[in-house]
N, C-alpha and C positions, 0 to 999 in steps of 0.2 A: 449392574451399575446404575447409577443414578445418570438420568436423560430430560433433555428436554428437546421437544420434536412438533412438528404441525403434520396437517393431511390436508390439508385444504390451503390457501390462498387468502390472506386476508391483514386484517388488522392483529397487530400481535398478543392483544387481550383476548382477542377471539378465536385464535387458532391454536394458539402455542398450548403443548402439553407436558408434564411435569410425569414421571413416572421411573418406574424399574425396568430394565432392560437386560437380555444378556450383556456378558463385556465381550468384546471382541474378539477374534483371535485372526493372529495376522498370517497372512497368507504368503507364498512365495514371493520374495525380492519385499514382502513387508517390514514395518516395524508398529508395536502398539506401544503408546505411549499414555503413562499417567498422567492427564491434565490436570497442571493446578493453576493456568491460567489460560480463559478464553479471550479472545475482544473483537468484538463488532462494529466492521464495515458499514458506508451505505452499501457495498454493492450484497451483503447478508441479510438489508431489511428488504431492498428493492426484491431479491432471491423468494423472499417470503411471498413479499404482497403481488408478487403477479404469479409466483406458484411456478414459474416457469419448467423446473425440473419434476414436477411431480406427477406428468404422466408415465416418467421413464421409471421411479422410484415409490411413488406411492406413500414411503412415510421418509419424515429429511429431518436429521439431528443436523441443524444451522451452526454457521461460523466457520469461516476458512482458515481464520489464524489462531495459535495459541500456542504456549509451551507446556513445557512438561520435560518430565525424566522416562527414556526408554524403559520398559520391563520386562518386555517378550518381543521374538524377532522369531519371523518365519523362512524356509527354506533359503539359501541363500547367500544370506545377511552372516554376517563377524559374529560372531559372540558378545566379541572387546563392545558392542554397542549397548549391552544391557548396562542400564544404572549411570547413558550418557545424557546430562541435559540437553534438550532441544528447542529449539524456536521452532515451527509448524507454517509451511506453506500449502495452502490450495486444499486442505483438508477436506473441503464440499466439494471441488467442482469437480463436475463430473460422475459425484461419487454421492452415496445417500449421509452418509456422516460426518458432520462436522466435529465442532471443538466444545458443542455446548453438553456433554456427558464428563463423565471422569475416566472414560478410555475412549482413543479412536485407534485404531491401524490404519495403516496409509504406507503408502512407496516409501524406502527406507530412504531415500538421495528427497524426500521433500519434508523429513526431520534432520534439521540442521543444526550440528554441534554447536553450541552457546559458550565462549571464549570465557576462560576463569577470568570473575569478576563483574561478569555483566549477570542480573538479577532476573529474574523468570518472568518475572513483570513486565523488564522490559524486553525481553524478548519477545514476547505475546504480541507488542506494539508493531512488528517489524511486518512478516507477511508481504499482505497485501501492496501496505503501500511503500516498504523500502525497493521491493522489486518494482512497482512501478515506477517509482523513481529513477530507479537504473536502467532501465529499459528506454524511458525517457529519455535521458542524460547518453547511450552506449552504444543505442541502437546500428547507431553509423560507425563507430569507432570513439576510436583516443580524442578526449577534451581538452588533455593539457594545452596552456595557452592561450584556449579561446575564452570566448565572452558567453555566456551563459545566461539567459534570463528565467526564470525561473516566477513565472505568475501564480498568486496564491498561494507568496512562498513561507506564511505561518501555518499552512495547513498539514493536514496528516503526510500526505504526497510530497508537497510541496519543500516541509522541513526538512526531511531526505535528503530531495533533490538537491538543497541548498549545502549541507553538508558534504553528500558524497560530490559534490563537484568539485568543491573547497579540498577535500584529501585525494580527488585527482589532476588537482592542479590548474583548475580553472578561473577566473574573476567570473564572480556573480553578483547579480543587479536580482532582486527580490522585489517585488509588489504585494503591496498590505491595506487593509481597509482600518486601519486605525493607530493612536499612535504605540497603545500598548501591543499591538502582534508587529508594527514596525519595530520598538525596543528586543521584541523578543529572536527577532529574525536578526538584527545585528548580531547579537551574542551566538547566532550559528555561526559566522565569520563573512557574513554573506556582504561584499564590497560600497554597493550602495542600498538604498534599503529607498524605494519609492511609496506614496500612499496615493494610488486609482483613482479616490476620489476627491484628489484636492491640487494632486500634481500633474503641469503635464509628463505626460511619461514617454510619449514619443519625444520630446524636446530636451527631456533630461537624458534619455539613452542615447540618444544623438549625441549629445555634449559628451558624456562619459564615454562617450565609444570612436571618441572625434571624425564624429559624420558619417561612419561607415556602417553602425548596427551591429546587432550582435552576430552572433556565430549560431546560435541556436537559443529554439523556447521553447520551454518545460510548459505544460499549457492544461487546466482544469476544465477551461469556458472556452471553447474552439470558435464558436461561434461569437461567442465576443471580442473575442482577439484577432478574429482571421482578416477584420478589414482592416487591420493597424497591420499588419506580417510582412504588406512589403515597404514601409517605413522602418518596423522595427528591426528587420533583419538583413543582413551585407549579401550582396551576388552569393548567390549556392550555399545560402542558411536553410534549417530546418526549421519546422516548427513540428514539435513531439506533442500531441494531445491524446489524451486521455479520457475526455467527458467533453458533453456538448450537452450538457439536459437543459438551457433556456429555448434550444432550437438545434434537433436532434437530424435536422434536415437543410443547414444554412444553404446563403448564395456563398461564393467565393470569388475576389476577385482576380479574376482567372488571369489577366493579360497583364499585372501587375503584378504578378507569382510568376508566370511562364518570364518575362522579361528578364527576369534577376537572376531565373532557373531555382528558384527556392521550394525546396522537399516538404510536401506535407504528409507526415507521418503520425496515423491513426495507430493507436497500440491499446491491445488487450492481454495482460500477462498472462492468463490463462492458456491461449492460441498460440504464445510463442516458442521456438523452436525449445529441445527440452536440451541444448548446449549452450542458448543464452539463459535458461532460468537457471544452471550451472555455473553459466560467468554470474550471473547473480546475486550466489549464493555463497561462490569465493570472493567475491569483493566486497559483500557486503559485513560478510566475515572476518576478513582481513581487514578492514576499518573501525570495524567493533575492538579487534586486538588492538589499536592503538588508542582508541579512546575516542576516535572521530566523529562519533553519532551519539548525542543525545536524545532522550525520548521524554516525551509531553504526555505523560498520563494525567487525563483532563477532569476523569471520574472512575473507581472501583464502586462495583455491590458485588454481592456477595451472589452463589449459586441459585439460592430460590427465587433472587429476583431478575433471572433472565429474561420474562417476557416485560417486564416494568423495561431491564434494559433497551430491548428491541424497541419497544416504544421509542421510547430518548431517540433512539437512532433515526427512528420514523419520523420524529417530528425537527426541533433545530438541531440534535444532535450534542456535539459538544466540543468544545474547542482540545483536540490533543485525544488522545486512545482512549476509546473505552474501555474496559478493562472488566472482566467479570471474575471472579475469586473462586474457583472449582474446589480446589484442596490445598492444603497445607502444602510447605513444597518440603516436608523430611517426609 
């Protein structure tokens, strides 16, 4: 099979390698799957440039999320699952092979059936950050009813967020840095749609939540948001984060959190129990059946130019999935 891999730690013009590889063969409770679409994370360039797994593994086919159609299954596994399309969770972690070849094997429950009608493409998009979304959003339980804030909420994470809360019956309040990703968060269904840098947003969630705060925050910037949390949020709200990369070490304001009794919940979907990445995987699936999730593919290239990708990733990125074109999907 056709691969692309690093051994070293670095910048992705300088590390990444393009080559022939065996193809896989899947192993017990496995499935291998034909990838005809990859797409790249930051947490798959951050993976690269600090190397972090390659003492354990030594050479790493990158990229956790992508789909594909099943073609071979090891001990185990259904049969009924060859020739099933899949969406692809967690394909790296832990493991040397990712999504950036045209076959990987992986746990047969972390390729997940793709609902007639939804496109390979977007399936690709889902991964990473639909489960974190719902992880975000679930961790505690049932949403219905409550107040949802959802910061960052035109991003990869974020968009999710805003939707699966909406098909779980929640009002959501979204924050956006401008007016075109405010337009675009509306049309998720997302109740009010705030812009960081021009509103106040403690004062508007206040008015929209009549005085009381939300229920919970979806959260990218911890460390930016944490001294607003007990403003933002009512007696025994959460706040769900995710990332903290401007200050990976914040203060918190401890007696202003403890007072209200409000939960702060750091989440890595990787480390989570493997019966929530399950509730996950049925919900996020059961949503897709109705049509409730939209997906923002922001850029496709094509296979040879995966480390041009990774770049892209390394530097601003791109607004919506990125998207890398493996194979044809017949």
């Amino acid at each position: 099979m056709r691969a692309h891999w690093y051994e070293k730690a670095g910048a992705a013009a300088e590390v990444m390698h393009a080559g022939e590889m065996s193809d896989p063969s899947p192993g017990q409770g496995d499935v291998r799957v034909r990838v005809t679409h990859s797409a790249i994370n930051p947490t798959d360039s951050k993976r690269r440039k600090t190397g972090r797994e390659l003492q354990a593994f030594g050479r790493i086919i990158p990229n956790n999320d992508g789909a594909g159609t099943i073609d071979a299954i090891g001990a185990g596994v259904s049969p009924a699952r060859i020739g099933e399309r899949v969406w692809i969770f967690g394909a790296q972690a832990g493991r040397p092979s990712g999504t950036a070849a045209e076959y990987v094997a992986l746990p047969s429950r972390q390729a997940i059936a793709l609902p007639a009608g939804v496109d390979l493409a977007a399936g690709a998009c889902l991964g990473v950050p639909a489960v974190t979304a719902h992880r975000g959003l679930f961790a505690d339980g049932s949403i219905a009813g409550q107040t949802v804030l959802v910061t960052g909420a035109a991003g990869r994470v974020g968009a999710y967020a805003v939707q699966l809360a909406k098909w779980a019956g929640a009002r959501v309040i979204g924050t956006v840095g401008s007016a075109e990703k405010a337009a675009a968060v509306r049309a998720l269904g997302a109740d009010l749609v705030l812009n960081y840098a021009s509103d106040d947003v403690v004062k508007a969630v206040l008015a929209f939540t009549g005085g009381v705060g939300v229920d919970r925050i979806v959260d990218p910037a911890f460390s930016e948001t944490i001294p607003l949390a007990p403003q933002l949020l009512r007696a025994n709200g959460v706040i769900a984060s995710y990332s903290s990369d401007a200050d990976p070490a914040p203060q918190i304001p401890f007696l202003a959190l403890m007072y209200k009794n409000i939960t702060i919940r750091p989440l890595a979907i990787f480390g989570m129990p493997a019966e929530a990445q399950d509730r996950a995987f049925a919900d996020i699936t059961a949503a897709l059946r109705v049509g409730a999730l939209a997906h923002r593919i922001g850029r496709r290239m094509a296979f040879d130019q995966m480390a041009e990708a990774h770049a892209i990733m390394d530097g601003a990125g791109v607004w919506g999935c990125l998207v890398v074109d493996v194979a044809s999907e017949t």
